[in-house]
ROGU-658010 format. One record per residue: x, y, z of N, C-alpha, C, O, CB in turn; residue in three letters; residue number from 1. Coordinates in nm, 2 decimals. Glycine has a CB too. Layout:
BEGIN
[site [X,Y,Z],[X,Y,Z],[X,Y,Z],[X,Y,Z],[X,Y,Z],ALA,NUM] ...
***
This chain:
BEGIN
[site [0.08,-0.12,0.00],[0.00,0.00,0.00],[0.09,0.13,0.00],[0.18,0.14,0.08],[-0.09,0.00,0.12],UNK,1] [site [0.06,0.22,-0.10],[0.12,0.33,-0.07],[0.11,0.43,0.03],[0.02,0.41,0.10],[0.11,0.39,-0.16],UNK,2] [site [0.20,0.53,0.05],[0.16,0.60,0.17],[0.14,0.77,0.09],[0.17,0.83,-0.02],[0.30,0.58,0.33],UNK,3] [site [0.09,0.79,0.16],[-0.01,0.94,0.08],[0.10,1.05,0.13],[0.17,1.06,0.24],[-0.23,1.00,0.17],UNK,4] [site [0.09,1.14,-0.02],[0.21,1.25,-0.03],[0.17,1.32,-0.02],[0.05,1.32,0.00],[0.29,1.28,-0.11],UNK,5] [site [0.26,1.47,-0.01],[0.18,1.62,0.01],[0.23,1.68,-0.10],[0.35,1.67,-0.11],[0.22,1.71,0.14],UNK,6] [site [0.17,1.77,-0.20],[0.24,1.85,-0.27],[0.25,1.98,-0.22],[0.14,2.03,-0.21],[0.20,1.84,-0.38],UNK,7] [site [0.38,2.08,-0.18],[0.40,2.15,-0.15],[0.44,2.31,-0.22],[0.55,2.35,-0.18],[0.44,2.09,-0.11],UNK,8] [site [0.37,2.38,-0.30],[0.35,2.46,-0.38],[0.41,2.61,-0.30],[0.37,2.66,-0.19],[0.19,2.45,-0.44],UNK,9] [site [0.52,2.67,-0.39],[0.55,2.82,-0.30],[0.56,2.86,-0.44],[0.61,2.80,-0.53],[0.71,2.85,-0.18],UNK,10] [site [0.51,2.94,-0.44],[0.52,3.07,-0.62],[0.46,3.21,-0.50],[0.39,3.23,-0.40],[0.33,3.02,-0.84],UNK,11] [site [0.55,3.27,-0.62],[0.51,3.42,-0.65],[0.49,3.47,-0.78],[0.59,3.48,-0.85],[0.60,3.51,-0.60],UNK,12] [site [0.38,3.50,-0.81],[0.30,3.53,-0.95],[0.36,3.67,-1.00],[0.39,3.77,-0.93],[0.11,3.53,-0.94],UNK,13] [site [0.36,3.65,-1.12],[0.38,3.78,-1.20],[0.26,3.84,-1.24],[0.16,3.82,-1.31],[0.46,3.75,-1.33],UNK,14] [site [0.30,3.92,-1.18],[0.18,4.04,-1.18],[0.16,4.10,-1.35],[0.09,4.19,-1.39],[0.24,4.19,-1.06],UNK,15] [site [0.21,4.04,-1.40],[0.22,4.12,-1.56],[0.14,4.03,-1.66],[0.12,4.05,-1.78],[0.40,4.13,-1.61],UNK,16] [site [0.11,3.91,-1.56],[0.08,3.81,-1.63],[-0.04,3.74,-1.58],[-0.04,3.62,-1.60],[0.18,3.72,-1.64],UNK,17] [site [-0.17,3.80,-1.51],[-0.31,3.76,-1.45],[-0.36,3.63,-1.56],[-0.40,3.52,-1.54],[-0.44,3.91,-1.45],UNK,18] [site [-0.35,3.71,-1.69],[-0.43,3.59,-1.81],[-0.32,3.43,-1.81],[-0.36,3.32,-1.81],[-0.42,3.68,-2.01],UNK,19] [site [-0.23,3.46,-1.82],[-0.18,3.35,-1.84],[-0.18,3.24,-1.67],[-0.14,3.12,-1.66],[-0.03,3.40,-1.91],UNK,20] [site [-0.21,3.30,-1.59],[-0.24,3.25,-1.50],[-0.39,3.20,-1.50],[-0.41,3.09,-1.53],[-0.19,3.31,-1.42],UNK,21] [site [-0.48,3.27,-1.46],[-0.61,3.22,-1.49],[-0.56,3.09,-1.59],[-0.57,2.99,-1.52],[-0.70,3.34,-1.57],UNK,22] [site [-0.54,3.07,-1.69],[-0.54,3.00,-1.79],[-0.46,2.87,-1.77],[-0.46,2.77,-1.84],[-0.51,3.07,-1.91],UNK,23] [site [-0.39,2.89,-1.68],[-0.31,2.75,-1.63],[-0.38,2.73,-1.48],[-0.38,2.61,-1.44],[-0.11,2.77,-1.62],UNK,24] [site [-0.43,2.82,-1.41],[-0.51,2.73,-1.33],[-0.64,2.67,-1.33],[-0.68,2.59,-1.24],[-0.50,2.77,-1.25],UNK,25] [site [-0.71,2.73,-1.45],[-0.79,2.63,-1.50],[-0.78,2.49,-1.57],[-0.88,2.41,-1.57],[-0.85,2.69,-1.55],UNK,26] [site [-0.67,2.47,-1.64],[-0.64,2.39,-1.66],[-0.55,2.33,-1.61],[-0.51,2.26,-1.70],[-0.63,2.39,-1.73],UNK,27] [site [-0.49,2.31,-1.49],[-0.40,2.25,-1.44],[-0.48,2.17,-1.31],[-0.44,2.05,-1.30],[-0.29,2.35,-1.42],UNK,28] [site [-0.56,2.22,-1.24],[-0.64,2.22,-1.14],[-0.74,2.08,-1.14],[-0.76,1.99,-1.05],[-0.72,2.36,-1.16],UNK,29] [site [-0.78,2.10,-1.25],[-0.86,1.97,-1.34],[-0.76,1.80,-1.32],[-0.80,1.69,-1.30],[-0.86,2.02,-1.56],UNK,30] [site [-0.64,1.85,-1.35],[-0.57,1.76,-1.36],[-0.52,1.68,-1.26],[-0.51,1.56,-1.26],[-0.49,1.81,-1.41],UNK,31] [site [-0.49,1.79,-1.13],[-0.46,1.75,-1.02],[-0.54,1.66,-0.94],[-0.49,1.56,-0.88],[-0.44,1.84,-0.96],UNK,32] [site [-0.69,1.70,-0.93],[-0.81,1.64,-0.92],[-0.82,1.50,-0.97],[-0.84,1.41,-0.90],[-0.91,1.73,-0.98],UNK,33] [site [-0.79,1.50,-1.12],[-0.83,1.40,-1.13],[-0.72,1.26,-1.08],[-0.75,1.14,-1.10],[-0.87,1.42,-1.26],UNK,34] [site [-0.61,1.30,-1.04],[-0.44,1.19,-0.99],[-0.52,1.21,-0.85],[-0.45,1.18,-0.76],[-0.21,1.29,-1.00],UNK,35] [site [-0.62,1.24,-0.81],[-0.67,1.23,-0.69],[-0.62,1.35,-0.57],[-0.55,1.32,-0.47],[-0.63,1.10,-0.65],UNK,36] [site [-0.66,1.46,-0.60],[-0.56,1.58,-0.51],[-0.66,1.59,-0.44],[-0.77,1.59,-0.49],[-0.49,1.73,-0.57],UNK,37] [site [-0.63,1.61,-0.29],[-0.75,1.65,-0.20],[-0.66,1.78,-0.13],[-0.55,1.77,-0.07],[-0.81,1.51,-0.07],UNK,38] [site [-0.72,1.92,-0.17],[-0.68,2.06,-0.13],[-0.67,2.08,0.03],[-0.77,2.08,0.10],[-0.78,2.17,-0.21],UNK,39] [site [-0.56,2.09,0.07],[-0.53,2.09,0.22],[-0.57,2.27,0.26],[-0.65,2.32,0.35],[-0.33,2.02,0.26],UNK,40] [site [-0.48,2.35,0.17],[-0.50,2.48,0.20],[-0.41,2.53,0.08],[-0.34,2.47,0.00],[-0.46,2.53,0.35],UNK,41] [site [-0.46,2.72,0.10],[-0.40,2.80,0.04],[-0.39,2.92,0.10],[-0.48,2.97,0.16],[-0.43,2.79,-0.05],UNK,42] [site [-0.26,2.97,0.07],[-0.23,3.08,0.19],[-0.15,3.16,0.16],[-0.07,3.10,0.09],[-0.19,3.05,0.30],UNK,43] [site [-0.12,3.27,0.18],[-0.07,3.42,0.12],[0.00,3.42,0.22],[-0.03,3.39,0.34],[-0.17,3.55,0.10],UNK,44] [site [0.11,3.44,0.19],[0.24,3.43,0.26],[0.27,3.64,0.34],[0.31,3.74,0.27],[0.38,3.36,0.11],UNK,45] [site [0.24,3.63,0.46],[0.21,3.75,0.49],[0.41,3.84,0.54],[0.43,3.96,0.54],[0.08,3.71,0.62],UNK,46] [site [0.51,3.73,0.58],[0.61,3.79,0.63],[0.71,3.65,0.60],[0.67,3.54,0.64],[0.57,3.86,0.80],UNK,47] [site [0.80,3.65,0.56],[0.91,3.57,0.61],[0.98,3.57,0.71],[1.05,3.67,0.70],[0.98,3.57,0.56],UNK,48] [site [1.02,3.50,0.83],[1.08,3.54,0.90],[1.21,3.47,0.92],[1.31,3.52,0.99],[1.02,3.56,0.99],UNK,49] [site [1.23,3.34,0.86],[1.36,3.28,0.87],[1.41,3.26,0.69],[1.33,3.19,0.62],[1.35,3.10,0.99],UNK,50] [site [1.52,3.30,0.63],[1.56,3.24,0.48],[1.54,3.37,0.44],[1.51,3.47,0.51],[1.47,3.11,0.40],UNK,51] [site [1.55,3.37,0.29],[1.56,3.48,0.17],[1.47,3.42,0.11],[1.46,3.46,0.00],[1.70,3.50,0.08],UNK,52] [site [1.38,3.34,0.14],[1.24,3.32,0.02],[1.16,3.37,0.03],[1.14,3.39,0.15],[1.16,3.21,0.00],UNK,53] [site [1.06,3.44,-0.07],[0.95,3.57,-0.01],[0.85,3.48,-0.13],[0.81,3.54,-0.23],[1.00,3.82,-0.04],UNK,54] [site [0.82,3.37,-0.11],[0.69,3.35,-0.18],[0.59,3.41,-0.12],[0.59,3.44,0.00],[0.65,3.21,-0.20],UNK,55] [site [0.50,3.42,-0.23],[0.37,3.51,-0.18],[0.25,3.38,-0.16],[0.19,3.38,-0.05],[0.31,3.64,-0.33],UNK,56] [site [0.24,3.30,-0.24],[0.15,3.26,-0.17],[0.19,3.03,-0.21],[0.24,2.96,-0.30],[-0.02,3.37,-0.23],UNK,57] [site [0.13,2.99,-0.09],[0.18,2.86,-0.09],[0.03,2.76,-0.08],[-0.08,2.77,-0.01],[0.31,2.83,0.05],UNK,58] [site [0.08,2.68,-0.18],[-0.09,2.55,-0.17],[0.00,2.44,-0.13],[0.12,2.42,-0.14],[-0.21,2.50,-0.35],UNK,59] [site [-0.14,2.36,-0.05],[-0.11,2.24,-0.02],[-0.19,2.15,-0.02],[-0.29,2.15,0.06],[-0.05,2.24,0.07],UNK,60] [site [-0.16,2.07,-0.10],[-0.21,1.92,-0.14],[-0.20,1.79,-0.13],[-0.10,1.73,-0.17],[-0.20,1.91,-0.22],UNK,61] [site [-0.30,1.72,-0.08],[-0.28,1.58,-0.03],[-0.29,1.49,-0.14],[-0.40,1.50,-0.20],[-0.37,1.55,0.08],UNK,62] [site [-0.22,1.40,-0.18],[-0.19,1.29,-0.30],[-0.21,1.15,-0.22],[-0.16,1.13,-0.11],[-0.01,1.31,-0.37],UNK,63] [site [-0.28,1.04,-0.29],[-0.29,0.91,-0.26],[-0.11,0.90,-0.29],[-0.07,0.84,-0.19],[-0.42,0.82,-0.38],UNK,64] [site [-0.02,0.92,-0.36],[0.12,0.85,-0.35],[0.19,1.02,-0.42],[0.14,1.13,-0.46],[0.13,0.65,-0.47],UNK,65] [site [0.33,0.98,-0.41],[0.41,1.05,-0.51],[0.41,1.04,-0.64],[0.43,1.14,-0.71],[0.51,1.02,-0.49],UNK,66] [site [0.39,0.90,-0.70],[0.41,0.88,-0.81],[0.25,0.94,-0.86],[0.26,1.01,-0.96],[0.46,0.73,-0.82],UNK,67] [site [0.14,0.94,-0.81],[0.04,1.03,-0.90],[0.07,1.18,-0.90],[-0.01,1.25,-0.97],[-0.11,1.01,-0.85],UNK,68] [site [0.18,1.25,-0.83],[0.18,1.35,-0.82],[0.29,1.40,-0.95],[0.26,1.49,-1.03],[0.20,1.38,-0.67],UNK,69] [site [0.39,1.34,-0.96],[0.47,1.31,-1.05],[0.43,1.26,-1.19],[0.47,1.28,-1.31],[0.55,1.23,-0.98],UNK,70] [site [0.35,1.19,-1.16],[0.25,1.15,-1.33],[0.17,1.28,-1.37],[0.14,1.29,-1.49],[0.09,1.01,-1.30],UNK,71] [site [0.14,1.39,-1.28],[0.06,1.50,-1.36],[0.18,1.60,-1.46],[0.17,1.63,-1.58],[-0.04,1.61,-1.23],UNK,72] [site [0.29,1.66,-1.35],[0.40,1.69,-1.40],[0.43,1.62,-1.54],[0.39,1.69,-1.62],[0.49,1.67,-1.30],UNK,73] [site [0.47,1.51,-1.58],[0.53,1.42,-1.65],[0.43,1.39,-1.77],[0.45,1.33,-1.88],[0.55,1.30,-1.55],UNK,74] [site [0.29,1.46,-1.71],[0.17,1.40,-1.84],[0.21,1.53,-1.99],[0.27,1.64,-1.99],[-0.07,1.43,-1.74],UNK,75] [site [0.13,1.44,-2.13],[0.15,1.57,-2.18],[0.05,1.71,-2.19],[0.07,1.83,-2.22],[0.18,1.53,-2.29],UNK,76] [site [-0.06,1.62,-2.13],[-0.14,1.73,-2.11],[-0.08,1.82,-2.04],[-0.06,1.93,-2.09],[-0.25,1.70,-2.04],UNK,77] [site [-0.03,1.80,-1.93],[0.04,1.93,-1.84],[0.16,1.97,-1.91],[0.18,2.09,-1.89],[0.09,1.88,-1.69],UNK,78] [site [0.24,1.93,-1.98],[0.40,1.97,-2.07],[0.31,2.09,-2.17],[0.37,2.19,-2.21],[0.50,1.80,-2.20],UNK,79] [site [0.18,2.06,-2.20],[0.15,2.20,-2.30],[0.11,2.33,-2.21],[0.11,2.44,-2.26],[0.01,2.17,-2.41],UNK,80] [site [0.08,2.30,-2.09],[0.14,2.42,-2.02],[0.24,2.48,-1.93],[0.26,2.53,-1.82],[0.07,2.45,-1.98],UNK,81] [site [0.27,2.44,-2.02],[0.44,2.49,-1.97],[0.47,2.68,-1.99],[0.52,2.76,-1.91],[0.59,2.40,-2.10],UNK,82] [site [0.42,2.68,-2.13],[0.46,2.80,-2.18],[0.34,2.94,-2.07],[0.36,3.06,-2.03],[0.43,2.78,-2.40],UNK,83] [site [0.25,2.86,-2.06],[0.17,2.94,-1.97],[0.20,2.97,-1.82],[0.14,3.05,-1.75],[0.06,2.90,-1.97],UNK,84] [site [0.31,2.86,-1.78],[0.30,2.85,-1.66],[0.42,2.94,-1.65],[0.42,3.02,-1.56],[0.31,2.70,-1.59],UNK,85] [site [0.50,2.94,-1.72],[0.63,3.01,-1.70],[0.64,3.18,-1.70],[0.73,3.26,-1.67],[0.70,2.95,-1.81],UNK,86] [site [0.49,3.19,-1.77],[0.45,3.33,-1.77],[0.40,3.39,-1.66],[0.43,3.50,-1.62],[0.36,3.35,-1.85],UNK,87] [site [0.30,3.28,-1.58],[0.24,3.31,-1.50],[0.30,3.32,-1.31],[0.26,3.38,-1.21],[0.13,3.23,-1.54],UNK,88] [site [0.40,3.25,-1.33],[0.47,3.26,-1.24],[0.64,3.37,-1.24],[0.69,3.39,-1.34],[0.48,3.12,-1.22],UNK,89] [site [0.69,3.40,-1.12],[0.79,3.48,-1.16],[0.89,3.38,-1.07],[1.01,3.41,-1.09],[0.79,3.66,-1.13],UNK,90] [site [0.86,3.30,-1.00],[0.90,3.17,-0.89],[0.79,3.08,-0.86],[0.69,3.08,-0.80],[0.94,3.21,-0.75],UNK,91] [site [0.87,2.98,-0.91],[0.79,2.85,-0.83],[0.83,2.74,-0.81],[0.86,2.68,-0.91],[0.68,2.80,-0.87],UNK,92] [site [0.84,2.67,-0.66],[0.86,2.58,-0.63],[0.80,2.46,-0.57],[0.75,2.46,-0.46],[0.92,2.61,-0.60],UNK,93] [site [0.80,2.33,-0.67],[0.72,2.22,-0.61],[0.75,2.12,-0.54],[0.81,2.03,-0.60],[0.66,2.16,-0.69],UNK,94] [site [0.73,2.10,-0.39],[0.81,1.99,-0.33],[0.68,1.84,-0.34],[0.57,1.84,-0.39],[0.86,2.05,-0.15],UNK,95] [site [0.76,1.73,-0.25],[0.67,1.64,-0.23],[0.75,1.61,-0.11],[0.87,1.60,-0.09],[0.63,1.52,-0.35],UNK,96] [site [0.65,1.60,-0.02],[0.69,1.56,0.09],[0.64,1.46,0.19],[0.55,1.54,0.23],[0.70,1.63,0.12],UNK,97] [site [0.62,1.35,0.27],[0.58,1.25,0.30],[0.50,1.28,0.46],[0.45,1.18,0.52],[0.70,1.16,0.29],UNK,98] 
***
């Protein structure tokens, strides 16, 4: 039996770029859902107080395993938004963590 993962989302969005965001989180969102994502939270990152990372805001997501979390990444549905995602973010970092 697998043991259930977390996906760990820190971005800070480019403000230059609302449309291309809208447009990858409608379609990306779908995706996650369907590898089985149960949305833990989301949260606006109000102050850093330890490190040099100033994400703005961080999601977190509960995964039946790693490997479905890694299958959405890896799908090609998701590789065609790449070009949107890259717009829409100015940082982002995805962890998985156990």
């Amino acid at each position: 039996m697998s043991e259930k993962s977390i996906m760990i989302v820190n971005a800070v969005l480019n403000p230059n770029e609302k449309e291309a965001f809208t447009y990858y989180s409608e379609q990306s969102v779908p995706l996650f859902k369907e590898a089985g994502a149960i949305p833990i939270g989301k949260y606006k990152i109000a102050k850093t107080i330890i490190g040099s990372k100033k994400p703005q805001v961080v999601v977190i997501m509960e995964f039946p395993n790693s490997e479905s979390i890694i299958n959405v990444f890896e799908s090609e549905i998701y590789k065609e938004l790449l070009p949107f995602r890259e717009k829409a973010f100015l940082e982002l970092d995805v962890f998985i963590g156990k």
